[in-house]
Legacy VTK file of the C-alpha trace (Angstrom):
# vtk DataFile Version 3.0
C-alpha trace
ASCII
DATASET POLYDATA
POINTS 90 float
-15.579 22.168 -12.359
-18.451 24.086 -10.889
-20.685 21.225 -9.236
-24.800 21.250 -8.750
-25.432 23.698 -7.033
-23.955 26.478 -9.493
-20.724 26.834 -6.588
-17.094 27.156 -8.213
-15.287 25.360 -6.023
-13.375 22.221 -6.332
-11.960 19.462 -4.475
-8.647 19.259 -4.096
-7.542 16.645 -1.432
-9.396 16.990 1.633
-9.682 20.683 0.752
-11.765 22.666 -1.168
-10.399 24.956 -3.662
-12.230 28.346 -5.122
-11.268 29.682 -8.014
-11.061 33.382 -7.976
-12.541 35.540 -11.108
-9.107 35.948 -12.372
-9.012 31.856 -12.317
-12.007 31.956 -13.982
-11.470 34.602 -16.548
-8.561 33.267 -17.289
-9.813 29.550 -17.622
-12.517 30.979 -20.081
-9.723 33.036 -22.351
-7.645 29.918 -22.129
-10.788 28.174 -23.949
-11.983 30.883 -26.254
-8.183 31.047 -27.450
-8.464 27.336 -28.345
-11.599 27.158 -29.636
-9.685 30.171 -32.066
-6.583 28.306 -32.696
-8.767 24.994 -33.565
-11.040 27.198 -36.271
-7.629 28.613 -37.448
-6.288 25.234 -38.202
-9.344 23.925 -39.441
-9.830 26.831 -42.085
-5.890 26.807 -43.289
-5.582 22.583 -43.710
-5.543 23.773 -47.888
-2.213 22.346 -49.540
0.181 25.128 -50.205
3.122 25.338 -52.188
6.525 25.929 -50.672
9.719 27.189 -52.152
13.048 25.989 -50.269
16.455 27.642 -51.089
16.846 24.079 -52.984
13.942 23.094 -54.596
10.083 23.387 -53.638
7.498 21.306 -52.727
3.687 21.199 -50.831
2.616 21.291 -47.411
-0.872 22.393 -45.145
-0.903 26.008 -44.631
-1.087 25.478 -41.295
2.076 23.290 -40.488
3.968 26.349 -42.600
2.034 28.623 -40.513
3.149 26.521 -37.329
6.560 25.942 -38.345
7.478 29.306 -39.404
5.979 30.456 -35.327
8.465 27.807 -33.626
11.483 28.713 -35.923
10.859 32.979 -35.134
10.807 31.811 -31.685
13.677 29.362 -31.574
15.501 32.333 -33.129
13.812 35.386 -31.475
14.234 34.178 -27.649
18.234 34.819 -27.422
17.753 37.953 -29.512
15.187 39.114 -26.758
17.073 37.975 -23.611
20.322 39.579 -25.334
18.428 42.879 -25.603
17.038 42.698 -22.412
20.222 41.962 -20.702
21.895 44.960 -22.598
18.802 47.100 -21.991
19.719 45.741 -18.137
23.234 47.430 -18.051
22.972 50.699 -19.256
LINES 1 91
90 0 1 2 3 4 5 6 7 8 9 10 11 12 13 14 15 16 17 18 19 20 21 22 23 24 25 26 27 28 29 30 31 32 33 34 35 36 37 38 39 40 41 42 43 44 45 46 47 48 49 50 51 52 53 54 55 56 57 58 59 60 61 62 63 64 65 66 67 68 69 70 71 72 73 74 75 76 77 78 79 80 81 82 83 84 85 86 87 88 89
């Protein structure tokens, strides 16, 4: 955290630490990205409905919206490495 006197530099131990821009830049992506996802969420909490291969039901957009990321990358990761790994050989 930047202290008083408008320094970034932080205490780490007995040491200080700086934070280079990159840090920094980073750090403040990292936070605009949340402050994103949050309004994302926040604007998709409606109740949707959802059709299974047996039957149907209702759920926040957002948890189908969350649940359909994990399960592409659950599935998509070995497909990728796979690739990669062929990609690797030739």
């Amino acid at each position: 955290m930047p202290k008083a006197g408008g320094s970034d530099v932080e205490q780490s131990g007995d040491q200080p630490v700086e934070r280079t821009r990159r840090e920094q830049a980073r750090l403040y992506a990292a936070g605009v990205l949340g402050a994103i996802i949050v309004l994302f969420a926040f604007f998709n909490l409606r109740s949707v409905k959802v059709d299974w291969v047996a039957g149907s039901g209702h759920s926040p957009l957002i948890l189908v919206i969350v649940i359909a990321f994990l399960v592409g990358a659950v599935v998509g990761r070995p497909l990728l490495s796979r690739l990669q790994e062929s990609a690797r050989r030739k």
